[in-house]
N, C-alpha and C positions, 0 to 999 in steps of 0.2 A: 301769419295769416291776418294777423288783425291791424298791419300796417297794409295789405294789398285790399283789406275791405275798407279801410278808411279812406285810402285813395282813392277808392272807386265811389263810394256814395258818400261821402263829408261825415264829417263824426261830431259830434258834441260830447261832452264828459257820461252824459246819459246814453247818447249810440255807443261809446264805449262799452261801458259795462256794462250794455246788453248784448254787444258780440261776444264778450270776454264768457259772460255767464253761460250762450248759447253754446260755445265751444266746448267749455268744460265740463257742459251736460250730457254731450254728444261724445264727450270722449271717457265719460263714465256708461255709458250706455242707453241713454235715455234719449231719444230720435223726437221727443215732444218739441215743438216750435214754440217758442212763450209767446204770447199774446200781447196786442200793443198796451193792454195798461201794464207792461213794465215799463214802460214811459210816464211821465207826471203830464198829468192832460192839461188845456187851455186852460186860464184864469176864466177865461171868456169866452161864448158861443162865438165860433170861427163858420163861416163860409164857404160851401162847398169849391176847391179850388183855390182854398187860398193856402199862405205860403205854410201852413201849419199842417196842414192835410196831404200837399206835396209832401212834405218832408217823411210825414209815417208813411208813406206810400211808398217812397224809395227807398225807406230805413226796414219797412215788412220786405219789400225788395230784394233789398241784400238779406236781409237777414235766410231769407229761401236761398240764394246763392251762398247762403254761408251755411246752413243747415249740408247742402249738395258739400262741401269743401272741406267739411269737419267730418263732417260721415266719410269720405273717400282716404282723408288722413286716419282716421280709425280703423279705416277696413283694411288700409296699406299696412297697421300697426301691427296687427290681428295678424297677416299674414305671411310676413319677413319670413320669419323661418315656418317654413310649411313642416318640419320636420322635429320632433326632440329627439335627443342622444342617449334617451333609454334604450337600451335591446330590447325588442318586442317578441315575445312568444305566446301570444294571444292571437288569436282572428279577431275582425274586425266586430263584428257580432257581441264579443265580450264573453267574460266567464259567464256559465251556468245556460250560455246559448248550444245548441247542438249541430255547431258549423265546428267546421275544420278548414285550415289553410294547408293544401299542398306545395309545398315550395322543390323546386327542381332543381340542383348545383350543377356546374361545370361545363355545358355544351356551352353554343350548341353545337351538333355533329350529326353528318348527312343521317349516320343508318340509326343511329335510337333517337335521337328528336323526333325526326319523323315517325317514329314509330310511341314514341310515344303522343304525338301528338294528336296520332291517327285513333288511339285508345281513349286520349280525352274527349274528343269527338264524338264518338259512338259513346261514352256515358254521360257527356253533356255534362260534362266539368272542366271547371278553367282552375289553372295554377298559376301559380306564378315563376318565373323562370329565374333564376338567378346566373348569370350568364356571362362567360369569361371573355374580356375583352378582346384577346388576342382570336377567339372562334368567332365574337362577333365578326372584327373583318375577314374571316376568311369564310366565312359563311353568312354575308351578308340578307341569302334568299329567306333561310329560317328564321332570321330575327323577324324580317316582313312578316313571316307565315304566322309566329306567334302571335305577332302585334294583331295580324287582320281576322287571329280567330279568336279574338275577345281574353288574351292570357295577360298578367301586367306583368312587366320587365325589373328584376331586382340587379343592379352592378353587383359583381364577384371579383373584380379588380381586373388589371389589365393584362396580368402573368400566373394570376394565384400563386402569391407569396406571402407567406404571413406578415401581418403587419407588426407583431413584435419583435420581427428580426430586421426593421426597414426604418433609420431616418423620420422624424416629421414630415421633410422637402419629399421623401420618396414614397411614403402612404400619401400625401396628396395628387402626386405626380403618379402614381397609379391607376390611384380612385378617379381621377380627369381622364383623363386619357381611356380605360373604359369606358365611362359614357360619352367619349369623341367616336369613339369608335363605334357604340348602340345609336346614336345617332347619325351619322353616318351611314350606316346599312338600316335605320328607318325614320327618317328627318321625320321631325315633329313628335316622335313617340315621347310616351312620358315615362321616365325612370324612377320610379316611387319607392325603392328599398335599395340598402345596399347590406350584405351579409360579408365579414372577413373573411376569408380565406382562414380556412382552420381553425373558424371559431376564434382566431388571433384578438381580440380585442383591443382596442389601443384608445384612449382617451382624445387624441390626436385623429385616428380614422373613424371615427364618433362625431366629432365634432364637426370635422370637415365635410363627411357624408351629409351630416341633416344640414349645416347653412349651402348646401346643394339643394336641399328640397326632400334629401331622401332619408325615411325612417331605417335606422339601424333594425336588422332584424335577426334574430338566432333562433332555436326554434327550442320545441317539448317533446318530438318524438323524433331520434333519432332510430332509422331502420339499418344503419350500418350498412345500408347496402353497397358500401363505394368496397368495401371488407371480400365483397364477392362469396359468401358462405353457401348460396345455395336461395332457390325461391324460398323453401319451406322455412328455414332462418330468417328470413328478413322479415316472412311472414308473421311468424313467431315475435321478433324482435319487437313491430309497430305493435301486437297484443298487446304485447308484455308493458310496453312502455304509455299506450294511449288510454287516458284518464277522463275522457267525454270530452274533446276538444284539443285546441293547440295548433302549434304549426308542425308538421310534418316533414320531414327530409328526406329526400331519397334521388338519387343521380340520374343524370343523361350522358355524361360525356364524360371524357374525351374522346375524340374517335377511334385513340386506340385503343384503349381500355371494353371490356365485353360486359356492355349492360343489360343482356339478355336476362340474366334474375331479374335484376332492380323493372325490367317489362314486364315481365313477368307477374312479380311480387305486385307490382300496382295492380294490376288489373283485379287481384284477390283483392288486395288492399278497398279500393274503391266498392268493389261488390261486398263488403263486409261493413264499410260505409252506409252504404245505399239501403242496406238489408235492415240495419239499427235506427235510421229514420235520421242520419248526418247527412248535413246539407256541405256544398262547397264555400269557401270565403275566400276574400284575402286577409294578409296579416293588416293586425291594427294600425293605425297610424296616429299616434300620441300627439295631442296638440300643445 
């Protein structure tokens, strides 16, 4: 940077070290402009216009276009990896807040998506969908639906297959390839989580999810509902396990599979929510 601002406005050993200083201000945090007396002023009263007064005019100048150009490299710095490789089982809210993150596995698929969807609607809460890449394309409509009714999109891989029984080359080639395919059936949507398959955890599907953008996520209350025991069970289970807060788990899909509990059990779910004075969230996202 500090060879493209010298070439643009001429430098002296003093423009130097006032870009150099201004940079390094900006890239510890500090957005203050320094002020021309960090220059050594005239011997002598100068004249308005003459070659002395050009010069801080151009050199405050640049130094604004350098202030613009150290801040945009900062802010680039800050946000490379939009994502860390912790597992997140908080809502975004944070402990001791009284939000909850519902998170959805495995669709999506035509008769419980919809039907769940149709439930979050009427209580004016949004989830997040965790969503398996191979249902994205084949159900390209529900992903839209999700996206257009305010839910955010977590990757669940492209075949749900654990990533401890998969390659490095094959947890990446998974995790891509699902969100080719959530993109695809909803261009532009933004994919902010990815959760393993099976809770599989792998330091490799970690890694490669967040320099994608997305926060690894696992959750706090497992309702077991994918077990299929019974609404009253599931219901039981979320009690048993929710502690004022967390992410929550509970199924959509697949479309063969009968999610009629797990519809079920939400709708207790959320009304026993709503009843305790818990709000909805999403999971956190770790900077």
């Amino acid at each position: 940077m500090m060879r493209v601002m010298c070439a643009t406005y001429g430098c002296t050993d003093a423009h130097e070290a006032f870009y150099s200083g201004l940079i390094g201000r900006l890239a510890c945090g500090d957005r203050r402009l320094p002020s021309s007396r960090s220059f050594r002023r005239p011997t002598r009263p100068t004249a308005k216009g003459s070659r002395t007064m050009k010069t801080m005019r151009t050199v405050l100048k640049g130094a604004w276009v350098a202030t613009a150009m150290a801040a945009a490299v900062v802010t680039a710095a800050g946000t490379a990896s939009a994502a860390n490789t912790d597992v997140v089982t908080a809502a975004a809210s944070g402990a001791g807040s009284r939000a909850f993150a519902l998170t959805i596995d495995d669709g999506p698929s035509p008769t419980w998506t919809n039907q769940v969807l149709d439930l979050l609607k009427d209580r004016e809460v949004k989830a997040t969908f965790c969503v398996i890449g191979d249902h994205a394309r084949q159900y390209p409509d529900l992903i839209r639906r999700i996206v257009d009714e305010g839910h955010s999109l977590c990757n669940h891989s492209m075949h749900h297959v654990n990533p401890t029984t998969q390659s490095p080359d094959q947890q990446r080639s998974d995790i891509q390839e699902a969100s080719d395919a959530i993109r695809a059936a909803a261009p532009g949507a933004s994919i902010d989580f990815y959760r393993a398959p099976e809770g599989g955890w792998t330091d490799d599907a970690k890694q490669y999810a967040a320099s994608q953008g997305m926060q690894p996520i696992g959750w706090s209350v497992d309702t077991e509902d994918w077990r299929r025991p019974g609404a009253d069970a599931i219901f039981e289970n979320y009690k048993r396990a929710f502690q004022g807060g967390g992410v929550i788990l509970m199924h959509d899909g697949s479309q063969e599979n009968d999610r009629s509990q797990s519809v079920e059990a939400m709708g207790r779910i959320l009304e026993d929510l709503s009843n305790n004075g818990y709000y909805d969230d999403r999971p956190a996202v770790l900077g």
